[in-house]
Structures are given as C-alpha cells and as structure tokens.
C-alpha positions as CSV (number, residue, x, y, z in Angstrom):
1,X,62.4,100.2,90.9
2,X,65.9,100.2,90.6
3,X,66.1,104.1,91.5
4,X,64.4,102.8,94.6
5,X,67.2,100.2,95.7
6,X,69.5,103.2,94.9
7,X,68.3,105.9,96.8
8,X,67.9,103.4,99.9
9,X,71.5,102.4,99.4
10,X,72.4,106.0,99.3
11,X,70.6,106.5,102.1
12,X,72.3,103.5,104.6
13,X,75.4,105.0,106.9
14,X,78.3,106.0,105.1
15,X,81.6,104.0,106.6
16,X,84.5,105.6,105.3
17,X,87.4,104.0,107.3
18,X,90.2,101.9,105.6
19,X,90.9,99.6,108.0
20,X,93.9,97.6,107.5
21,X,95.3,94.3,108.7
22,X,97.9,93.5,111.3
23,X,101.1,93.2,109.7
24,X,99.4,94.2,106.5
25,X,102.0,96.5,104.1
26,X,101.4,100.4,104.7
27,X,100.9,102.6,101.8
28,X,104.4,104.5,101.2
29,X,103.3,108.2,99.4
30,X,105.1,108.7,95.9
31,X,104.0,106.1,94.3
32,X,102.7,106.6,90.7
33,X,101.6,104.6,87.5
34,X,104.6,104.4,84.6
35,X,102.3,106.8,82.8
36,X,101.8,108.9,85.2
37,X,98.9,110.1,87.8
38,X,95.5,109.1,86.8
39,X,93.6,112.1,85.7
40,X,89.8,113.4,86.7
41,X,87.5,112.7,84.4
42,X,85.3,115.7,83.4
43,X,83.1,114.2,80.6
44,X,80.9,111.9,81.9
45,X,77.1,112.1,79.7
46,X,74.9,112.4,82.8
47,X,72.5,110.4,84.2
48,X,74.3,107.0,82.6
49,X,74.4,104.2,85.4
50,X,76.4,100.8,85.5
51,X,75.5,98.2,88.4
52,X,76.9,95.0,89.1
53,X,74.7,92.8,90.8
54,X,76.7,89.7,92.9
55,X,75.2,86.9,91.9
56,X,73.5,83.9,94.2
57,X,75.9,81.5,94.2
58,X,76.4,78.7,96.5
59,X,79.8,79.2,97.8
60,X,79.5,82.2,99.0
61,X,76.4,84.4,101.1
62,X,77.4,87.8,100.1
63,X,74.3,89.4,98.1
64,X,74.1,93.2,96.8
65,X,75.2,95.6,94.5
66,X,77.7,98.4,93.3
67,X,76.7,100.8,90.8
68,X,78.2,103.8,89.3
69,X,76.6,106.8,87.8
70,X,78.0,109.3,86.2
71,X,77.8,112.9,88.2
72,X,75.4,115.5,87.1
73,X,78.1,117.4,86.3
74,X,80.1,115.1,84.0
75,X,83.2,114.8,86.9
76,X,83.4,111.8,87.7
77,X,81.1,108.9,89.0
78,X,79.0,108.6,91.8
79,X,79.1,105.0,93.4
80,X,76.5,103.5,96.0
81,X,77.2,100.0,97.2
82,X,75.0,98.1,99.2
83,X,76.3,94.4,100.1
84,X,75.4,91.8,102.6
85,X,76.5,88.1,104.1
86,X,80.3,88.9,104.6
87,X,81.8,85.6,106.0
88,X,83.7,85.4,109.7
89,X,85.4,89.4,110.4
90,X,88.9,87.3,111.1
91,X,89.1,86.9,107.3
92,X,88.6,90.6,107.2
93,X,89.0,93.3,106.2
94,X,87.2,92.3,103.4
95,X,88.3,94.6,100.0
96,X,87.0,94.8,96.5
97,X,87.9,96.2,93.4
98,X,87.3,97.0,89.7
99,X,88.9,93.8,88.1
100,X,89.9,94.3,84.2
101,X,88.2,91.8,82.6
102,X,84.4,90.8,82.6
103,X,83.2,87.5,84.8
104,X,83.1,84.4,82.0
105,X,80.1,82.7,81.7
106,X,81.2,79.9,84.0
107,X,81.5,82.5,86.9
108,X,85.2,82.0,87.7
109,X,86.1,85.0,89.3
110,X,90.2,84.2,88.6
111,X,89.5,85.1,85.3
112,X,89.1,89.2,86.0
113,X,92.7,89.2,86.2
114,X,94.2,91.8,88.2
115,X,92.7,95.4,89.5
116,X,91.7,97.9,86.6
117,X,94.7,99.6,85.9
118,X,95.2,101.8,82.7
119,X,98.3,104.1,84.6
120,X,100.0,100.6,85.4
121,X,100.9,101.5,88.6
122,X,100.4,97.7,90.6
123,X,99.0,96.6,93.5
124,X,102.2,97.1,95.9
125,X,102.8,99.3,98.1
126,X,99.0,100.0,98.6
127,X,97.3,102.9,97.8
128,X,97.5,106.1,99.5
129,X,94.0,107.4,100.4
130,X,95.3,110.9,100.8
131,X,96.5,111.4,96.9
132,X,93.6,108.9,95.2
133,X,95.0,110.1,91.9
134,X,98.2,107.6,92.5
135,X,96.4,104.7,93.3
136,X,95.2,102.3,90.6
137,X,91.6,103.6,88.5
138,X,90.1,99.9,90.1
139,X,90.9,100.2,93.8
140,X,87.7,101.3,94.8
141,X,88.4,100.2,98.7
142,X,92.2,101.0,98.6
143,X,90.2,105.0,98.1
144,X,87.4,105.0,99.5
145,X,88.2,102.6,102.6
146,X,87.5,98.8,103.2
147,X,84.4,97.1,104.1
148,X,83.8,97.8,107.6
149,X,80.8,96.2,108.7
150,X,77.7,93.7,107.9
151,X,75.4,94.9,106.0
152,X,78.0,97.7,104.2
153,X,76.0,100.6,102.8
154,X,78.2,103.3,101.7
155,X,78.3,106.4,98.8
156,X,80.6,108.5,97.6
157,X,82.3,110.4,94.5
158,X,85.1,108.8,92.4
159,X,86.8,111.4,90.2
160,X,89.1,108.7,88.2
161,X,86.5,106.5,86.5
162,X,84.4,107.0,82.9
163,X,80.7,105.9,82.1
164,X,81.8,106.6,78.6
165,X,82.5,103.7,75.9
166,X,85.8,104.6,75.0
167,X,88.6,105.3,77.6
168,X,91.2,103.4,79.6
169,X,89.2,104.3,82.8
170,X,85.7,103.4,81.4
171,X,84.7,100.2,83.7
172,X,81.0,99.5,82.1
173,X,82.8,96.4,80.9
174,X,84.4,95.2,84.0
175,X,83.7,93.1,87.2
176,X,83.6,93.9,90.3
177,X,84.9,91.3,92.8
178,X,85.4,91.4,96.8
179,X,88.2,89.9,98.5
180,X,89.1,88.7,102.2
181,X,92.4,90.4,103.6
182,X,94.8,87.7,102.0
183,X,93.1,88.7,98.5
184,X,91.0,85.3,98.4
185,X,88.3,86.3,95.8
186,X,84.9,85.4,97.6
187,X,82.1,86.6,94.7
188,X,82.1,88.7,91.7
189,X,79.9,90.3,88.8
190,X,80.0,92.3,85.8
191,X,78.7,95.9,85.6
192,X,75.7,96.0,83.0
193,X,74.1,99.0,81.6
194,X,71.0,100.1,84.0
195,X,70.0,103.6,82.6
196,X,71.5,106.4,80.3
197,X,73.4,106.0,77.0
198,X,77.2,105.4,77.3
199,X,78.1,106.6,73.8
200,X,77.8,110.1,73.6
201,X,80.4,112.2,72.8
202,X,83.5,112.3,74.6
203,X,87.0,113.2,74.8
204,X,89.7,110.1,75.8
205,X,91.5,109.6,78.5
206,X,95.2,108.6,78.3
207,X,95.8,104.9,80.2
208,X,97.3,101.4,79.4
209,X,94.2,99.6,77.7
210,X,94.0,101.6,75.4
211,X,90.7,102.0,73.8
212,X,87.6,99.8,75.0
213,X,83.8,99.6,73.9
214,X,80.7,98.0,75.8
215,X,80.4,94.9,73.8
216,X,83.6,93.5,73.6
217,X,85.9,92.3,76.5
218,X,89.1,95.1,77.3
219,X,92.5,93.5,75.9
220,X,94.3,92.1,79.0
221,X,97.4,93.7,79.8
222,X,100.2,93.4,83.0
223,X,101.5,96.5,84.4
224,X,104.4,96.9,87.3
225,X,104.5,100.2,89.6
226,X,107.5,103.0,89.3
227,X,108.3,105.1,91.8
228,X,108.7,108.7,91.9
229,X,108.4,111.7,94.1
230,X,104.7,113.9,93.7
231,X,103.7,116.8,95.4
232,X,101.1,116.6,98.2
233,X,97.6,117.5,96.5
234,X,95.0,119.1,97.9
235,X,91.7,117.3,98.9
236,X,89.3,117.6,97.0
237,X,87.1,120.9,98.8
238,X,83.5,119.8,99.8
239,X,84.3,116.3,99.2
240,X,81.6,115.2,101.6
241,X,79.0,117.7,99.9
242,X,79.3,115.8,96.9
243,X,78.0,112.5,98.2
244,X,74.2,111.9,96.9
C-alpha cells in the first residue's frame, strides 16, 4: 500500500521553483559550513525508505507525507513529498526542512531545534540552489525550491543525505517540519522506518553530530556559518533523469 501512495506522489507535477519573499534576504554564493562543503553520499544500502507522516492535529490542516529512499545506486536519496491544507498563500512561501532533533511525545514542534546541520554552516544568508553542497544537509526547500502550490506533489534526488544508521547526514531520526515565510512552524513529524534495513555496512561521513543511531535521539548541537570563497560547481548532468 504504501508503494502505492509513493508512486502516486511521484507521479503528481514536479514544482521546482524557489520562490522567495519580498524583502526576503538573497542567497550570497561562498558561503560554506566551518567544516567545510557537505559531501555526496555514495553508500546508501538500497531500497531503505524513511517517511514522515504529518500528523492530524487540530491547529493546523496540512496533511501528507515526505519520504526518503535511498537510490538504487547508493548516491544519495530519493525524496517524494506529497502535502495538502497549506493555510492563506500571504503567509507564504511556505518552507520546510530536516530539523535535528525528533518531535517529543507532546508534539511541540519547538523542540526539533534548528535545521539539520552536521557542516554547521547556519541558516543566514540562505542557501544557494546553484551549489546545494553549501547549503545546510536539512534545507530540503532552500535546494530543491519552496512550496509552490496547494496540493504540493513534488520528487527529486538529494545527493547530501544517508539512509544509513551512523553518519552526521543520516536523518532517519529526525523531523520534518514546514514553516510559513517568517519561519512560524505550522506542523511537524518524525521520519520512521517504512522498508529496507538501515544498518548495513557503511562508510561515515564527516559532519558536526557526530555519530547517530535509529533509536536514540542525535546530541543537539549549535553551529554559526563562515565564509569563504568556492569555486562554481558543475550541475549535476542529467539531474532531471534521475527523478523516479
């Protein structure tokens, strides 16, 4: 059933635009985590999924999910996100993100903390779509573009995430939350194991948090973004092609 839900999320128009507010800060190129770039991740075991599922809550309408699975190829992770019930466009455009920490039991989604950010790069100046490898591992919109319409069906490959147990950029034990344009946090959930095995072997990846597992919450950590001058890098080739 669930393969279902995917494929007809996969299947819903792909809106790729980052749209961005009026007067909202522009992204400035050059800006890079303290430890540097964040890397592509080549390991992934295939076929090992992790959705989040927004929950019914009363205080807000947005429904859905986001899930990530890991390429067939073990680079990267492919995402498909289908969400509904965005409130008024003025409060727009809406964002969302990979938060560090899980969602606690009592659903407060304050309590993620900040983006997912094992480079510690920071939120400001915002991410440059054009060199995704600078911008924070967690800033799924600030890459892949903003939510750009009701319902927002979208796909597409992610080359800085793990489905691996293990490291820094692994976000099986995260939340996902969305966000109106001033960053008010309108829902959240945590990703949950849906298919595959996340414990296979694996190399690490180098990043902030250190190393994380499945079962236990990531250590929170704070982060600040340094500046420094990078080189323009090439798109990835057949980017498109690569969406399921």
């Amino acid at each position: 059933m669930y393969s279902a839900v995917l494929a007809i999320a996969l299947a819903g128009r792909l809106t790729m635009v980052n749209a961005q507010a009026p007067g909202a800060p522009v992204p400035i190129p050059g800006v890079t985590g303290q430890l540097g770039d964040a890397t592509v991740v080549d390991d992934n075991e295939a076929g090992v999924t992790y959705t989040a599922f927004l929950p019914n809550r009363t205080t807000s309408d947005l429904r859905g999910f986001v899930a990530g699975t890991s390429n067939a190829n073990g680079t990267g992770v492919n995402f498909a996100i289908s969400v509904s019930g965005f409130p008024d466009p003025s409060l727009g455009p809406f964002m969302y993100h990979i938060h560090d920490q899980p969602v606690p039991s009592n659903g407060n989604c304050t309590a993620t903390l900040a983006h997912l950010d094992p480079y510690i790069r920071g939120e400001q100046p915002p991410c440059d779509p054009t060199h995704p490898e600078t911008c924070q591992s967690g800033d799924l919109s600030g890459k892949h573009g903003n939510v750009t319409g009701d319902p927002f069906n979208t796909a597409y490959l992610d080359l800085y995430l793990s489905t691996h147990e293990g490291p820094a950029s692994f976000f099986g034990n995260r939340s996902i939350v969305f966000h109106t344009s001033n960053a008010t946090r309108l829902t959240c959930a945590n990703f949950t194991l849906t298919s595959g095995d996340s414990t296979g072997s694996n190399g690490t990846s180098p990043g902030g948090n250190g190393t994380v597992n499945g079962s236990t919450p990531p250590a929170p950590f704070e982060g600040r973004a340094t500046t420094a001058f990078v080189s323009v890098g090439a798109i990835v080739a057949g980017f498109a092609a690569l969406l399921l």
